[in-house]
C-alpha positions in Angstrom: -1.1 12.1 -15.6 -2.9 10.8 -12.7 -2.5 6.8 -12.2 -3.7 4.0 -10.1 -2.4 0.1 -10.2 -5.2 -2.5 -9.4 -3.7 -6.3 -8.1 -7.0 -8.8 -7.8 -6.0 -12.2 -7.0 -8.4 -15.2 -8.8 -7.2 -17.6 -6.1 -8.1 -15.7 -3.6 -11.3 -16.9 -1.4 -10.4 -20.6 -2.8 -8.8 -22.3 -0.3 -9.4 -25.7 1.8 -10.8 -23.2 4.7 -14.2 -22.5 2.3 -14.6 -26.5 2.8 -14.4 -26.6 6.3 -16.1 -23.5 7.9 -19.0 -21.0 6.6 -17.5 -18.5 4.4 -19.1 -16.3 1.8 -17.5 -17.0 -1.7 -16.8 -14.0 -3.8 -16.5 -15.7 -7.3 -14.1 -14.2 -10.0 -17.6 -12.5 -11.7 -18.0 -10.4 -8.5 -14.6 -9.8 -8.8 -14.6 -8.4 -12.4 -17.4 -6.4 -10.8 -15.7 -4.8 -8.3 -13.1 -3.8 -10.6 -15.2 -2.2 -13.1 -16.6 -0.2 -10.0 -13.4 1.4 -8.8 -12.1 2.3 -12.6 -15.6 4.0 -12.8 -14.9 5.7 -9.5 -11.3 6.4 -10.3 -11.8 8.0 -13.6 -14.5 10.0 -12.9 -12.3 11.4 -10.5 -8.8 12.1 -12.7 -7.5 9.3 -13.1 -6.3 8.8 -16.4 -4.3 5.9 -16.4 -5.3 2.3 -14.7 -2.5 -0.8 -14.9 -4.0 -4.2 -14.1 -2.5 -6.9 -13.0 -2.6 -10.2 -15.7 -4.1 -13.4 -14.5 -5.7 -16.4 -15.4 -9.2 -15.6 -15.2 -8.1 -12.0 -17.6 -10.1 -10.3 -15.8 -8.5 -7.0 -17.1 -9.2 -7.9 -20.5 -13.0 -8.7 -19.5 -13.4 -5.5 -17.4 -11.7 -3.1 -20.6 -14.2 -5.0 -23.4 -17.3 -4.4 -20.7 -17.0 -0.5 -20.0 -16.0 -0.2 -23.9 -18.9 -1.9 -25.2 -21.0 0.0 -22.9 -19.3 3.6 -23.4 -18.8 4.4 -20.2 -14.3 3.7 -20.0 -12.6 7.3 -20.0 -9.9 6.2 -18.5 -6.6 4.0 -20.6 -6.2 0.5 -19.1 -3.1 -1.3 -19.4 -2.7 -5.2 -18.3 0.8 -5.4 -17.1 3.5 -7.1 -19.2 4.5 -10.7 -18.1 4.0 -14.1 -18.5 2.0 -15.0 -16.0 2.3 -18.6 -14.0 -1.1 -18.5 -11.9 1.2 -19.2 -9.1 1.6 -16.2 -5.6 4.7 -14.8 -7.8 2.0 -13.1 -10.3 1.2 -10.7 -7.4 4.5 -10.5 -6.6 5.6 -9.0 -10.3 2.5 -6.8 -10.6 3.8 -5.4 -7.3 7.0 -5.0 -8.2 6.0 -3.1 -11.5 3.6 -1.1 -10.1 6.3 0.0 -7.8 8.7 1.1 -10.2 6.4 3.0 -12.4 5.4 4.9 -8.8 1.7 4.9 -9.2 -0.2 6.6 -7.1 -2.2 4.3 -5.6 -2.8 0.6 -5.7 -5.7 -1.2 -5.0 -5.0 -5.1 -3.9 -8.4 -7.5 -3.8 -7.6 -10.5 -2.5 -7.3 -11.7 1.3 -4.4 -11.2 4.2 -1.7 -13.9 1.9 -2.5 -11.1 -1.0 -2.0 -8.8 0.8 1.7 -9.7 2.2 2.9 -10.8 -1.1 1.9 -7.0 -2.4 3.4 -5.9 0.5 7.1 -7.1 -0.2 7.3 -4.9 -2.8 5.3 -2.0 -2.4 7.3 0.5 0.1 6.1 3.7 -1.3 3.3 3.7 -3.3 0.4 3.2 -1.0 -1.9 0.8 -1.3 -5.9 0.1 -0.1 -7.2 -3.6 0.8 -10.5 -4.4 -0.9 -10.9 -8.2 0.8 -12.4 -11.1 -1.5 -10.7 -13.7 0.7 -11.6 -16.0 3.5 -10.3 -14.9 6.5 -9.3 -11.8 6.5 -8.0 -9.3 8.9 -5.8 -6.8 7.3 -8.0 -5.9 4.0 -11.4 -4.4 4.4 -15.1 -5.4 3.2 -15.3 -1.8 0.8 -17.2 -0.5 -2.1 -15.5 -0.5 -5.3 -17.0 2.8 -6.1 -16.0 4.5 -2.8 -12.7 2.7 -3.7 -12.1 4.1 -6.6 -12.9 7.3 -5.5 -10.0 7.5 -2.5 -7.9 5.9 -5.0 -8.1 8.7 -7.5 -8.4 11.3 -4.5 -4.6 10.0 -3.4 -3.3 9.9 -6.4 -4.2 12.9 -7.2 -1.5 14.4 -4.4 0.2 11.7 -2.2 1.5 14.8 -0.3 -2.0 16.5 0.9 -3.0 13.3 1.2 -0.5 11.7 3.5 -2.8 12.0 6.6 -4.7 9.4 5.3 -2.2 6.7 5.5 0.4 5.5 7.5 3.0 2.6 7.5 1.9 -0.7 9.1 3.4 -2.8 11.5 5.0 -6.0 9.9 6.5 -9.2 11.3 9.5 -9.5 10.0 11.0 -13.2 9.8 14.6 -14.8 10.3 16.2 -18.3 9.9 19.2 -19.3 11.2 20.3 -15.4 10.6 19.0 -14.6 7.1 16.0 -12.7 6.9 13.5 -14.9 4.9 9.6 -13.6 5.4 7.4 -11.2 6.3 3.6 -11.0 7.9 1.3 -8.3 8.0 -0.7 -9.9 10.8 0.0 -13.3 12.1 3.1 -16.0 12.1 1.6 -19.4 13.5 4.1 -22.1 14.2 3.3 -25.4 13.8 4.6 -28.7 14.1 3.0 -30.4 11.3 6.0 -31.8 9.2 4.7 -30.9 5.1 3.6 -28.0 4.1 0.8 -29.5 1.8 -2.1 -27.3 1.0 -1.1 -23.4 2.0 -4.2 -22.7 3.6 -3.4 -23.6 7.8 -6.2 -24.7 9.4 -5.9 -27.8 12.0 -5.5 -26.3 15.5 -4.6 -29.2 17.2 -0.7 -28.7 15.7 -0.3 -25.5 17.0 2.6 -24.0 19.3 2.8 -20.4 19.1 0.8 -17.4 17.5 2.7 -13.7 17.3 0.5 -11.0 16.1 0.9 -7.5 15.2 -2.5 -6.7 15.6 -5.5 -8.8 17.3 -9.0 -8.2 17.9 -12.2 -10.4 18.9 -13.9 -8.3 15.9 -11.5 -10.7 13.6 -12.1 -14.1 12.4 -8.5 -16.2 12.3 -5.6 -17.2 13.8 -5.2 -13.6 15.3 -8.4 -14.0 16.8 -6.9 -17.0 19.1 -5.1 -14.2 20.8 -7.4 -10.8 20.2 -10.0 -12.6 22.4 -7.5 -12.4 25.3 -5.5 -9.5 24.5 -6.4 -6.8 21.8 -3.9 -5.2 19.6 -4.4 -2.3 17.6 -2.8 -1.2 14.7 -1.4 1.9 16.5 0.1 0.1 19.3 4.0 0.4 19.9 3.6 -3.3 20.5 2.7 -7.0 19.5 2.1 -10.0 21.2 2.6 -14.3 21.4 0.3 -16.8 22.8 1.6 -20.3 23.5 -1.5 -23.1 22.6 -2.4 -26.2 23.3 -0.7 -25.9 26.7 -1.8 -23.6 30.0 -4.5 -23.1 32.0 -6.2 -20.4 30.1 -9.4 -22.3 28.3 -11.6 -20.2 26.0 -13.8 -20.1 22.9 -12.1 -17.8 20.0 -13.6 -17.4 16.3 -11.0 -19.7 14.1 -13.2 -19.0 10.6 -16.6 -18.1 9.9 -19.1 -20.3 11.9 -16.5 -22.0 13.7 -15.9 -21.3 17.1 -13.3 -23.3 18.7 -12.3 -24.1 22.5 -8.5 -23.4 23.0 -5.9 -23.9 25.9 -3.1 -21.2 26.8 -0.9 -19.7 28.6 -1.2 -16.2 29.0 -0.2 -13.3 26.4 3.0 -12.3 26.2 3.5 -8.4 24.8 6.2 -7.9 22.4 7.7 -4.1 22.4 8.4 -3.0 18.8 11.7 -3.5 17.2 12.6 -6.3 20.4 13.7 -9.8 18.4 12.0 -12.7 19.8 14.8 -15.6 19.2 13.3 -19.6 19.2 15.3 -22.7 18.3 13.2 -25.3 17.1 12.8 -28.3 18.9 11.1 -30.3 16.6 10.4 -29.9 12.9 7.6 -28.2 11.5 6.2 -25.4 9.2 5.6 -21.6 9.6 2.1 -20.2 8.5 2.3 -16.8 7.6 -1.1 -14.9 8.0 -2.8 -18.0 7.1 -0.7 -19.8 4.9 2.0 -22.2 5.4 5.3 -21.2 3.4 8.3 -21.9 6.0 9.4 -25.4 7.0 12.3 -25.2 9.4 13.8 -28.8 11.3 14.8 -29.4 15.1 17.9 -27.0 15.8 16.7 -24.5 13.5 17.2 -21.1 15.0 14.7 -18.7 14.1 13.5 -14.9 14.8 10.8 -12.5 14.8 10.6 -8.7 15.7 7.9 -6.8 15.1 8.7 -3.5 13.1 7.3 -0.4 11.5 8.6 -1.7 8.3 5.1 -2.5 6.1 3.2 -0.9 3.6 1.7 2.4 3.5 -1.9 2.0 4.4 -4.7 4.0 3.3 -8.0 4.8 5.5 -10.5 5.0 2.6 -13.0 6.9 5.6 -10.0 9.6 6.1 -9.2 9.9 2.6 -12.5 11.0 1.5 -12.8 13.4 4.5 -9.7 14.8 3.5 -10.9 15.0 -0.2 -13.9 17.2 1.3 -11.6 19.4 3.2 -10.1 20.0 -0.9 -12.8 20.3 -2.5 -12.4 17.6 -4.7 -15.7 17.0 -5.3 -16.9 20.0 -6.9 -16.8 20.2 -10.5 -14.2 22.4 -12.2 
């Protein structure tokens, strides 16, 4: 039995950064949309079995009565098991499941603070970014169809198709010793004293940025650096900009229509697997890609090392060239 997971987030896209910059909104309706799209794309293509991730909105309830009504669901969908809370730890347990029942694939929509909470618990099954959030670097702007299809493609033999993905780079996170966090892009420290709405967005309270990947092409806090310095997902390395103090003046895309002017010094490159160490000074908040969840106080000791730790990514492009290779188009 061939099997795919799908996690879509109905926060995601919904934060205090749609009220303060240019971003497109992609509404729970779209959402539902894009779902039915990759179960049509997945199914046609042997997948047999689809598990959904519950939330608020039911959106797997709404996409199952949809391709029902209109005969067109092959495939058996099954909406995870578990209360949900409409809180970040709903992704976390559809992760979690979808991890222990090994599926073949999973397809995450939501933005980059999706995407990390996925990422905590999905180590080997691997997983494609559909993005329906604001700023987004690590998940991609895809079609649901074509989606479906790579889905279905790896799923259908994780071991012919391994080519196709590969295990991210991740910014692993330590306080005072213990290991407490993870990012899949950016950490942005802060000294702003509450954490108060997740979304980070004021510049002006900035410190530090370290990235594991940066690039001009990207809208966000990675940006503030990948207009100096670009880091690729391949690169053996990562890298830190100190703000709001330097020399370095420039204009760097924060969100979308927003361009901001931004003092620094200049990039520092971080070699994979080399701790950075910081003791806190002041008190403040940690922002991982995006979102503030770490508060830490003056004295705090704190790390960050950049590993080869993340999820398994797949290239939906590579994945479908492979699927060409194996003729798994043609009909049987």
């Amino acid at each position: 039995m061939s099997t795919i997971g799908i996690i879509a987030n109905p926060a995601s896209g919904k934060d205090i950064r749609r009220l303060v910059s240019h971003a497109t909104v992609i509404d729970n309706n779209e959402k539902v949309n894009i779902i039915e799209r990759i179960i049509l794309g997945a199914q046609k293509f042997g997948v047999t079995k689809i598990y959904i991730m519950p939330d608020s909105y039911v959106m797997g309830y709404k996409v199952e009565r949809k391709l029902k009504l209109s005969g067109e669901l092959s495939a058996e969908i099954e909406t995870l098991d578990y209360k949900i809370k409409a809180e970040p730890i709903d992704t976390e347990k559809a992760a979690k499941l979808l991890e222990e029942k090994s599926v073949g694939c999973a397809v995450i929509l939501g933005g980059d603070g999706t995407h990390r909470l996925a990422a905590k618990h999905l180590k080997k099954v691997p997983i494609i970014g559909v993005s329906t959030g604001t700023n987004n670097v690590y998940p991609e702007m895809l079609e649901g169809t074509v989606v479906g299809m790579a889905a279905a493609a790896i799923a259908s033999d994780k071991e012919k198709f391994k080519t196709a993905y590969k295990q991210d780079k991740i910014i692993e996170i330590k306080k005072n010793g213990s290991y407490i966090d993870l990012a899949l892009v950016d950490v942005v420290i802060s000294d702003e004293i509450v954490i108060g709405s997740k979304a980070i967005w004021n510049v002006e309270n900035i410190k530090q940025i370290i990235v594991s990947r940066a690039h001009p092409a990207s809208i966000g806090f990675s940006a503030i650096l990948g207009v100096n310095k670009i880091v690729r997902e391949d690169d053996a390395f990562g890298a830190r900009l100190i703000i709001n103090q330097g020399n370095n003046k420039f204009y760097a895309p924060l969100a979308a229509g927003k361009i901001i002017e931004v003092t620094s010094q200049p990039v520092e490159e971080i070699p994979m697997n080399e701790e950075i160490s910081w003791e806190a000074s002041y008190k403040g908040v940690i922002a991982v890609d995006g979102e503030r969840e770490i508060s830490f106080k003056k004295g705090d000791h704190l790390s960050f090392i950049i590993t080869r730790n993340g999820p398994l990514h797949v290239n939906v492009d590579k994945a479908l060239e492979i699927a060409l290779q194996e003729d798994f188009y043609l009909r049987k």
